[in-house]
Every structure is written in structure tokens, then in C-alpha cells.
C-alpha positions as CSV (number, residue, x, y, z in Angstrom):
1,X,16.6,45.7,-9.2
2,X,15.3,42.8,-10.4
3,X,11.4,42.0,-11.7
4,X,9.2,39.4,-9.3
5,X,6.5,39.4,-12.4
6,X,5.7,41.1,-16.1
7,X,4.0,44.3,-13.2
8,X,6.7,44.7,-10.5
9,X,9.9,45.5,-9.8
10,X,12.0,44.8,-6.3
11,X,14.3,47.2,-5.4
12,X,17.8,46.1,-3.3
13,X,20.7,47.7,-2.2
14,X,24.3,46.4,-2.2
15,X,23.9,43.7,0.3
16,X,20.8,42.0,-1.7
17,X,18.2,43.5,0.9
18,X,15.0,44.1,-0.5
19,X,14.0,48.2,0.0
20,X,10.6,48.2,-1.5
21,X,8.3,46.8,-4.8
22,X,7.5,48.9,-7.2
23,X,3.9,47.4,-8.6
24,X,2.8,48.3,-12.1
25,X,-0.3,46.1,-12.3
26,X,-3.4,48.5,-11.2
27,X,-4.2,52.1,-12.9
28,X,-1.6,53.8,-11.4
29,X,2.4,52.9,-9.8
30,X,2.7,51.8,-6.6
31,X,5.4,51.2,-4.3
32,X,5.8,49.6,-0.8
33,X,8.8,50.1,1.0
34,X,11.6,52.8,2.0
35,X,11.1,55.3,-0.8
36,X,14.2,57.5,0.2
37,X,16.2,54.6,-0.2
38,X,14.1,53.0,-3.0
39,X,14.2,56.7,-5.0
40,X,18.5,56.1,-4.5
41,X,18.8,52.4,-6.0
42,X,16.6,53.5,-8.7
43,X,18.3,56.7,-9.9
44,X,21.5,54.7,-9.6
45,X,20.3,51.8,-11.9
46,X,19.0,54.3,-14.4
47,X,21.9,56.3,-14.1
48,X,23.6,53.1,-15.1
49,X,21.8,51.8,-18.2
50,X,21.7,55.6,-19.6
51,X,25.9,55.6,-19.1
52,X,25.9,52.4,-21.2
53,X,23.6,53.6,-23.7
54,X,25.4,56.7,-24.2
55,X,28.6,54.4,-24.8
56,X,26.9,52.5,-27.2
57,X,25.7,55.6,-29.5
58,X,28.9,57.0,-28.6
59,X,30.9,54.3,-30.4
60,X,28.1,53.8,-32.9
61,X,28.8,57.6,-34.1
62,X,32.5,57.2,-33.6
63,X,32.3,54.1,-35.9
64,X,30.1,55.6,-38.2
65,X,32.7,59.2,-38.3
66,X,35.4,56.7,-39.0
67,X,33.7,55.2,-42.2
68,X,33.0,58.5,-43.8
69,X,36.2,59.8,-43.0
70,X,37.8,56.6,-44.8
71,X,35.4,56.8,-47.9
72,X,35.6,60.9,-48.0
73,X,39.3,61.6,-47.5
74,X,41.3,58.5,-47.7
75,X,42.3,58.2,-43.9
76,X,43.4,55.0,-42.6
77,X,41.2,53.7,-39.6
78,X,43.6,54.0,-36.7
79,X,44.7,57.6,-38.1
80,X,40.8,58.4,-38.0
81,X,40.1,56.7,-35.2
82,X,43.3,58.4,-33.2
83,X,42.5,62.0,-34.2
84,X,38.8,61.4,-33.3
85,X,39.4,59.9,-30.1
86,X,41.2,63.1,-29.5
87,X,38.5,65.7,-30.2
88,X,36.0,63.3,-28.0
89,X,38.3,64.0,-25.4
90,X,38.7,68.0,-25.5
């Protein structure tokens, strides 16, 4: 994906072919192109920024769990940080 201007956004696949414009600029969304295909990339690209937005809050919690741990029981970080790791995992 990648935006022509402030209003649309082109749609490609792997190979850097464009598969349609999505057009925000009029009272309602637009798009021109293959919308089966167009509907995959875009799914796939938000699938991708919400994986590495979970990751961030993930880590944010993790670093967050870590801290209170230290200041509440007297854990060292890579003892916190080990046994939380583990319980992310289960």
C-alpha cells in the first residue's frame, strides 16, 4: 500500500503491480480496481500493523509487569522478566 495523495491509497501485490485505488476525497470511499484481490492486500496489511501493535502493548505491559514486580517483591529483572515470559507463553 502506499498513498498517491492526503485522499487515496494504491493497493499492490508482491510484484509492485498496482490492484486498485482506494479514493477518500468525495462523501463516500471509492475504489477502482480488482476488489477480490484489493480486499486480500488490504486485510493482509492490516493484519500486519495490528500484529505489531499488539507487540508493542505486549512489551509495554511486559515492561510495565516487570517494574512492579521489582518495586513490590524485590525480583531481579531477568528473574521477572524469565518467569513472565513463561506464563505469556502457556
Amino acid at each position: 500500500m502506499s498513498a498517491t495523495n492526503e485522499s487515496q491509497i494504491v493497493l499492490v501485490n508482491e510484484d509492485r503491480e498496482q490492484i486498485g485505488i482506494m479514493d477518500f476525497s468525495g462523501p463516500h470511499l471509492t475504489f477502482e480496481g480488482n476488489a477480490e484481490v484489493g480486499a486480500m492486500v488490504l486485510m493482509n496489511e492490516l493484519g500486519k500493523l495490528l500484529e505489531e501493535r499488539l507487540k508493542q502493548e505486549r512489551n509495554k505491559i511486559r515492561a510495565e509487569c516487570i517494574e512492579i514486580c521489582k518495586a513490590h517483591f524485590g525480583y531481579q529483572t531477568d528473574q521477572v522478566a524469565n518467569e513472565i515470559q513463561k506464563r505469556i507463553e502457556e
